[in-house]
C-alpha positions as CSV (number, residue, x, y, z in Angstrom):
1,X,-7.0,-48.7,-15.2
2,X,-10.4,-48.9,-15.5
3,X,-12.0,-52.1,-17.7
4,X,-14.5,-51.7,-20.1
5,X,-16.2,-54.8,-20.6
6,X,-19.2,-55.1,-18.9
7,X,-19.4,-51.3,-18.1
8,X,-22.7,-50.2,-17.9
9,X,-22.7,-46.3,-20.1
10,X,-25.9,-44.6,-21.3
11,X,-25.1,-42.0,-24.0
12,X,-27.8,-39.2,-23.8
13,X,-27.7,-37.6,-27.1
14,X,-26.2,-41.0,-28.8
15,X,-27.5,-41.7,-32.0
16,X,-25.4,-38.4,-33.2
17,X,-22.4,-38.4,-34.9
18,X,-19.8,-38.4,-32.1
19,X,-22.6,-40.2,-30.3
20,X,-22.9,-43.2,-32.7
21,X,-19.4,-44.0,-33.2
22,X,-18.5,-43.9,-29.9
23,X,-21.4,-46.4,-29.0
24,X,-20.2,-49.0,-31.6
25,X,-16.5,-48.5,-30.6
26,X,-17.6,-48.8,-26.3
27,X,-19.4,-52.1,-27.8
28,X,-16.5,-53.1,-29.5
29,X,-14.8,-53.1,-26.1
30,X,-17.2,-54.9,-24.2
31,X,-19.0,-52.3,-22.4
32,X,-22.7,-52.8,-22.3
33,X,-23.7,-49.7,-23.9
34,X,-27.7,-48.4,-23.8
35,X,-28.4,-44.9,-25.9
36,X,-31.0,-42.2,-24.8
37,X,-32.0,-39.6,-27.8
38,X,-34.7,-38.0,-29.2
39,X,-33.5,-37.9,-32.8
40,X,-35.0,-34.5,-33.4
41,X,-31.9,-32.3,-33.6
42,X,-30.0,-32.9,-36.6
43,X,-30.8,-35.9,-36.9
44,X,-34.2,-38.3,-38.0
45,X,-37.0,-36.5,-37.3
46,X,-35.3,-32.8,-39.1
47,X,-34.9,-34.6,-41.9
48,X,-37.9,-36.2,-42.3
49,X,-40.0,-33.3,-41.7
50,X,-41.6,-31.7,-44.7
51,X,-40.4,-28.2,-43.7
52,X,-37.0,-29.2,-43.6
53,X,-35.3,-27.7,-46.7
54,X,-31.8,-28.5,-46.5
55,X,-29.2,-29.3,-49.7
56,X,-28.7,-33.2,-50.0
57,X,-31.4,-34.2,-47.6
58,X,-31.7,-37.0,-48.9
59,X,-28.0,-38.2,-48.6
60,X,-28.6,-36.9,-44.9
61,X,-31.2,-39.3,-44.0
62,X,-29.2,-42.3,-46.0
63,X,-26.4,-41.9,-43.5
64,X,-28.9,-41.3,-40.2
65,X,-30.5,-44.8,-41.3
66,X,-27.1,-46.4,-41.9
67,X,-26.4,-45.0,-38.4
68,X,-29.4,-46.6,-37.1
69,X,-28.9,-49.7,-38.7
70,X,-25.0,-50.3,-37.3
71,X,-26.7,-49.8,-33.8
72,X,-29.4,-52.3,-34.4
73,X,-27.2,-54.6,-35.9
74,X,-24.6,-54.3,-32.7
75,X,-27.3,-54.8,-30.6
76,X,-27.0,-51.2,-28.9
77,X,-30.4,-50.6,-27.4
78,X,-32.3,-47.0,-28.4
79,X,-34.6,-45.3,-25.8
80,X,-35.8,-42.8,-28.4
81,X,-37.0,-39.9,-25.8
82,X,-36.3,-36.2,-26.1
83,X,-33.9,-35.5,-22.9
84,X,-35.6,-32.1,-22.0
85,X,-38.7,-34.4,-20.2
86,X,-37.1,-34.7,-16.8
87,X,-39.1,-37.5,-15.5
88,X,-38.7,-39.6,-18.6
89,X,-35.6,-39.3,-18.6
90,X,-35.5,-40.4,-15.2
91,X,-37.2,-43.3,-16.0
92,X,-35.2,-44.3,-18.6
93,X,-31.8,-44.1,-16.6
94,X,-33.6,-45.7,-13.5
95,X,-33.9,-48.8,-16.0
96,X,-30.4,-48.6,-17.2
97,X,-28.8,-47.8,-13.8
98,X,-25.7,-46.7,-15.4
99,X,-22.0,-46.5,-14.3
100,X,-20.9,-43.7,-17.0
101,X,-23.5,-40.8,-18.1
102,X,-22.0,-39.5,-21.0
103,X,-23.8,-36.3,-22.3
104,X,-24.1,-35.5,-25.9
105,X,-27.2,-33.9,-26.7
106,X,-27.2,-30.6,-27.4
107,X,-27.2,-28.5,-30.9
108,X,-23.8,-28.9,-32.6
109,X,-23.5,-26.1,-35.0
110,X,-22.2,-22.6,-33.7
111,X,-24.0,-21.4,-37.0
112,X,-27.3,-22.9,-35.9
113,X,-27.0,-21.9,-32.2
114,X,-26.3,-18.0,-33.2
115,X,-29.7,-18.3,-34.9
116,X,-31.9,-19.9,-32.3
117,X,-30.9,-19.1,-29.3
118,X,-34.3,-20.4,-27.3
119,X,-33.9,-23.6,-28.8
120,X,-29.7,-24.2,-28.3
121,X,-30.4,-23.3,-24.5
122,X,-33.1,-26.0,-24.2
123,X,-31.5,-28.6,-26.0
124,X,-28.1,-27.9,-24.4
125,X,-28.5,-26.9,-20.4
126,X,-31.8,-28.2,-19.7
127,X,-31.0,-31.7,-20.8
128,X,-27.5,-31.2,-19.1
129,X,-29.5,-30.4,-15.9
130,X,-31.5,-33.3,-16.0
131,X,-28.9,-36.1,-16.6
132,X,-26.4,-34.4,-13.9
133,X,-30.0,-34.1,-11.7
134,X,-30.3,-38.2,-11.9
135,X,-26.5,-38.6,-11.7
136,X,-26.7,-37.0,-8.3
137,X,-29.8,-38.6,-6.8
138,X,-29.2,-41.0,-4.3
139,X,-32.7,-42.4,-4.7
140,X,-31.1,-44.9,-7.7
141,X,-28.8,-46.5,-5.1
142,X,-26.0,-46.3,-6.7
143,X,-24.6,-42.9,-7.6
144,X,-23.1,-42.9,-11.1
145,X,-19.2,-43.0,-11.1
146,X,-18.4,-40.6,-14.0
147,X,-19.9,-37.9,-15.5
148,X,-18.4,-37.2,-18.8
149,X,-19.5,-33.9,-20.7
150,X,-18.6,-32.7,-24.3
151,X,-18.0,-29.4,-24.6
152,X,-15.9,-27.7,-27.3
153,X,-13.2,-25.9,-28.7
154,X,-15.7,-22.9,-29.4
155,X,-15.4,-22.5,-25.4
156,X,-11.6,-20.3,-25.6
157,X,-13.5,-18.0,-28.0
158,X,-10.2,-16.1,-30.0
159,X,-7.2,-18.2,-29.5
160,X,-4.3,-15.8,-28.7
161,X,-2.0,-14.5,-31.0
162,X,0.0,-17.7,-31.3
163,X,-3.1,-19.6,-32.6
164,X,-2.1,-21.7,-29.4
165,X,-4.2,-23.2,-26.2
166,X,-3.4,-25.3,-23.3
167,X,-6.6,-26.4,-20.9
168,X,-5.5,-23.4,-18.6
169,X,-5.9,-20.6,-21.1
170,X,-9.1,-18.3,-19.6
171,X,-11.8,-19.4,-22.0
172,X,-14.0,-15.9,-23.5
173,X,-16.0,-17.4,-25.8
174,X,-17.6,-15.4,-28.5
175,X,-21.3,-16.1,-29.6
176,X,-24.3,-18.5,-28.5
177,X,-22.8,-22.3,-28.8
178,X,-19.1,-21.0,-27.1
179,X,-21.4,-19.3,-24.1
180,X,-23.4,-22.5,-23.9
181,X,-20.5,-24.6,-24.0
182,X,-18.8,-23.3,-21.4
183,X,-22.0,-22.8,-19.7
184,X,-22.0,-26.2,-19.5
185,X,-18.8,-26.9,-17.9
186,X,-19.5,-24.7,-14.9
187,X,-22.4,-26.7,-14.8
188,X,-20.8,-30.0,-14.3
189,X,-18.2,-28.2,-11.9
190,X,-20.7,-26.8,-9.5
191,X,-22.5,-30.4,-9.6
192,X,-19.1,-31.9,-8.4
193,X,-18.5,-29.5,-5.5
194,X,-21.8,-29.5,-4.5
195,X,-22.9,-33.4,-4.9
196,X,-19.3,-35.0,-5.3
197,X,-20.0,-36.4,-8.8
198,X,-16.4,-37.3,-10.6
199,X,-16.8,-35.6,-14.2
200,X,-14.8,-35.5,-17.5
201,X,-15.0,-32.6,-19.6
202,X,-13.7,-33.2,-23.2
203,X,-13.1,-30.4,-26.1
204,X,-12.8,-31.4,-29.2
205,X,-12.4,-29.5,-32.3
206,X,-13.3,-29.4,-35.9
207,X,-14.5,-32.6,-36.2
208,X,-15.5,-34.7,-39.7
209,X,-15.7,-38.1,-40.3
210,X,-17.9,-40.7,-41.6
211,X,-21.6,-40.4,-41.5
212,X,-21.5,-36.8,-40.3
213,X,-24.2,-34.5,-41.4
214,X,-23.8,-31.3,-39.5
215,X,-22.0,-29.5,-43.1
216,X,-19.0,-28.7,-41.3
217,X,-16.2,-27.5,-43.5
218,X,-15.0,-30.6,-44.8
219,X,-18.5,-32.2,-45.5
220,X,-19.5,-29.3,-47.7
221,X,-15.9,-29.3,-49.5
222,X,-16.4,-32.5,-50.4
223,X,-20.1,-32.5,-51.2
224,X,-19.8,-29.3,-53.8
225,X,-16.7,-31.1,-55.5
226,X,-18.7,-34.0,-55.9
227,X,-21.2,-32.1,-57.8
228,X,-19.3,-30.3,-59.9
229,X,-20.0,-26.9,-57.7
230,X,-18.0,-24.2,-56.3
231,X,-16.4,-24.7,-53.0
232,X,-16.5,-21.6,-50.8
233,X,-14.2,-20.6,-48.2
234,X,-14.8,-18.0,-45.2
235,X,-12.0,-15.9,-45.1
236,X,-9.1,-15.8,-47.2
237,X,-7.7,-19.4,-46.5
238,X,-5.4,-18.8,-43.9
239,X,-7.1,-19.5,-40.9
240,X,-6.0,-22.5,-39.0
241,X,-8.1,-25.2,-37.1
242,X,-7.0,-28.2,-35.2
243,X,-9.0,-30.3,-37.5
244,X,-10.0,-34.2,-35.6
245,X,-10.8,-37.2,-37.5
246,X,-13.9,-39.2,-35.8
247,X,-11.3,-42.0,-35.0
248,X,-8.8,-40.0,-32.8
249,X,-11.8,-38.4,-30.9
250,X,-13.0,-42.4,-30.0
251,X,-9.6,-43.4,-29.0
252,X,-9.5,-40.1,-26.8
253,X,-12.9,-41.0,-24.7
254,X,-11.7,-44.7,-24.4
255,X,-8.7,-42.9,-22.3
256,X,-11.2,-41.0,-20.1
257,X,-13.1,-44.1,-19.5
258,X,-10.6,-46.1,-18.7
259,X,-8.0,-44.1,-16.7
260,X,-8.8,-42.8,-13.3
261,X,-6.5,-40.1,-13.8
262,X,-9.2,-38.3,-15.6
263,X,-11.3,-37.7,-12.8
264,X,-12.2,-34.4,-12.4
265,X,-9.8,-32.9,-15.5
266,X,-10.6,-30.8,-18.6
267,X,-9.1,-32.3,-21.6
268,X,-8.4,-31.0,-25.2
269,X,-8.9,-34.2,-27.6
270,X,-8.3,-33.0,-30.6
271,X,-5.5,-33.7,-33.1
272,X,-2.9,-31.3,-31.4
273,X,-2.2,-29.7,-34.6
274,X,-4.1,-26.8,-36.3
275,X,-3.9,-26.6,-40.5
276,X,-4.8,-24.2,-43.0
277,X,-8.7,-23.9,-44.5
278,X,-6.2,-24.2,-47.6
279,X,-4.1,-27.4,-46.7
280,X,-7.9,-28.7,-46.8
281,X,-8.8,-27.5,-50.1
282,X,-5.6,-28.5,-51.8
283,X,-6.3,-31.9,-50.6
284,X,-9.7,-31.8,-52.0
285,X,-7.9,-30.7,-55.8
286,X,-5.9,-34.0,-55.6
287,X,-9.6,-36.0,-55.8
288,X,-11.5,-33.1,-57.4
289,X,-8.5,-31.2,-60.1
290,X,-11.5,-29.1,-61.5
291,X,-13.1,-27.9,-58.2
292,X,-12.9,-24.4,-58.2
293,X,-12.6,-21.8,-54.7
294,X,-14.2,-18.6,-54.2
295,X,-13.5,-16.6,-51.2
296,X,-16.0,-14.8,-49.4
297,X,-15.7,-12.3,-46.0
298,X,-15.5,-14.0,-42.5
299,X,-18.5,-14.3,-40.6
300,X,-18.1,-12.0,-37.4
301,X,-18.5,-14.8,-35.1
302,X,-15.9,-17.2,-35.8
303,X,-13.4,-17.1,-33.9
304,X,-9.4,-17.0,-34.6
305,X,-8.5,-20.5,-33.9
306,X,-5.3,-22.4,-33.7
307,X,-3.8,-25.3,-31.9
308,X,-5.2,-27.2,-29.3
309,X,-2.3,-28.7,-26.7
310,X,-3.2,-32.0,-26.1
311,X,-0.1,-32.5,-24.2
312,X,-2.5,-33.2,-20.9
313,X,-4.2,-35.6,-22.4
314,X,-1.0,-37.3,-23.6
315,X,0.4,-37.3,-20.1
316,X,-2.7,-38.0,-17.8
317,X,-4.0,-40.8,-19.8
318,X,-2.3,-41.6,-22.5
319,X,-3.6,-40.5,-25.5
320,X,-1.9,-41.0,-28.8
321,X,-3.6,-39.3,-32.2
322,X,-3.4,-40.7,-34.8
323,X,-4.9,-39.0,-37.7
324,X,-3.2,-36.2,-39.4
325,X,-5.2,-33.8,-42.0
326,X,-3.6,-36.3,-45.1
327,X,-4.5,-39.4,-43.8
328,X,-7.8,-38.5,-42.3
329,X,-9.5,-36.4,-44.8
330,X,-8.1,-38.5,-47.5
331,X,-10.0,-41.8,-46.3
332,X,-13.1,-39.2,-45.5
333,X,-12.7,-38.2,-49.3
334,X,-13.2,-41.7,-50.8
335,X,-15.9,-43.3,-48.2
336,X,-17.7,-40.2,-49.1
337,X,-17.3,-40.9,-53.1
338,X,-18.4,-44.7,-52.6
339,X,-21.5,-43.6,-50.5
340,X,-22.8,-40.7,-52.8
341,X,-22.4,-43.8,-55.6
């Protein structure tokens, strides 16, 4: 095992939603955490801008600034710097001289990425490149000791027929942010056989949690009922996703960190258990009785999803969810009523 406290970890990409939470919970455990991000994608700077017409902006930058603020407050230093500048970056992790790179920057919406292609390949692989690029140098003198990289579930593409995936199923992914994704990981795989750098790559699916505000499925559920609006479901209800509170996800990474069985491993970190777009929305009616459902076709793109074994994870390092779909979105459900208050 591995100790955190005292661990020096720069999150590129950290002032995100994954990338926020898990800088408060490294701090909780004593590492000496330092976060590298832009805060132009989805985040401060898109929300602020005047061209920026999105439903609930406001609530959007209420819950960036809160973000902000719980960083501040833990004393969790921000370089704000867009990772794409190679030598700034450099500069920045020259300062930190960090043990752990963990790379989170990229654009996290599949919807988003179909769209802009130019943009999701810039934000995604070109600031990979140029974190791996300092991980690698042995100018820094020392080289860093772990790489970790988030990828995601989107990588498989369509799950197989039994809605069911191990780390070993052949990923085909389907669309821009799946191609990226997985892009990515051969990325990070080619660094370690060509430059020896130990790497983690994580995939994690369907995420929600507090002070998200990428309107994934749950967000918008929730958002809708709370305004007294029509949910809409893609589909017909039946699809099933391994749905991952923000909490099990943290818990996941603290394995990685802190086991050196993870070295060089792919590992699902989800919940290890897909549910129904309708087990979501029937939760939602126990808050929201009134909240009424239309159905509308699937976009092409989306994949057929299931299951995500995390039966590796569980073995290698220990990883124990802890979040089912009715505990989870049911304490998501009532932060989100007290923070719209």
């Amino acid at each position: 095992m591995i100790p955190l406290k005292g661990r020096k970890i720069a999150i590129v990409g950290g002032a995100g939603f994954i990338g926020h939470n898990l800088s408060l919970e490294l701090k909780r455990q004593g590492a000496d955490v330092e976060i590298v991000d832009g805060l132009e994608v989805n985040n401060l700077m898109t929300f602020m801008s005047a061209d920026c017409i999105v439903k609930n902006k406001d609530i959007y930058l209420r819950m960036i600034n809160e973000r902000l603020a719980m960083l501040r407050d833990n004393g969790i230093p921000l370089h704000v710097q867009d990772a794409r500048e190679y030598h700034q970056l450099n500069k920045i992790l020259s300062k930190i001289q960090p043990q752990v790179i963990i790379l989170l920057a990229a654009v996290a919406h599949a919807d988003r990425s179909n769209k802009d292609p130019h943009s999701t390949f810039d934000h995604s692989l070109r600031t990979l490149e140029n974190a791996l690029d300092y991980a690698r140098s042995s100018e820094k003198g020392t080289q860093v000791e772990h790489f970790v990289y988030f990828s995601s579930s989107m990588a498989y593409g369509n799950f197989p027929k039994d809605g069911f995936v191990t780390e070993e199923t052949p990923c085909d992914p389907l669309g821009i942010y799946g191609a990226l994704k997985f892009a990515g990981e051969k990325i990070v795989t080619s660094y370690n056989q060509a430059f020896n750098i130990p790497y983690t790559i994580v995939r994690p699916s369907a995420l929600y949690g507090e002070r998200c505000v990428s309107r994934r499925v749950g967000q918008i559920f929730i958002e809708n009922a709370l305004q007294g609006l029509e949910v809409t479901v893609n589909g017909d209800g039946s699809d099933r996703v391994d749905f991952t509170y923000i909490d099990d996800l943290m818990s996941g990474v603290v394995c990685v960190l802190t086991n050196e069985n993870s070295r060089n491993q792919v590992f699902n970190l989800t919940y290890g258990d897909s549910r129904s777009i309708s087990d979501m929305g029937n939760l939602l009616k126990e808050s929201f009785p009134d909240v009424k459902v239309k159905y509308v076709p699937k976009d092409r793109l989306t994949p057929s999803r299931g299951t995500l074994s995390v039966d590796k994870a569980r073995k290698m390092i220990g990883y124990n969810p802890q979040w089912p779909l009715e505990k989870g979105f049911r304490k998501y459900i009532e932060w989100y009523k007290g923070f719209w208050k």
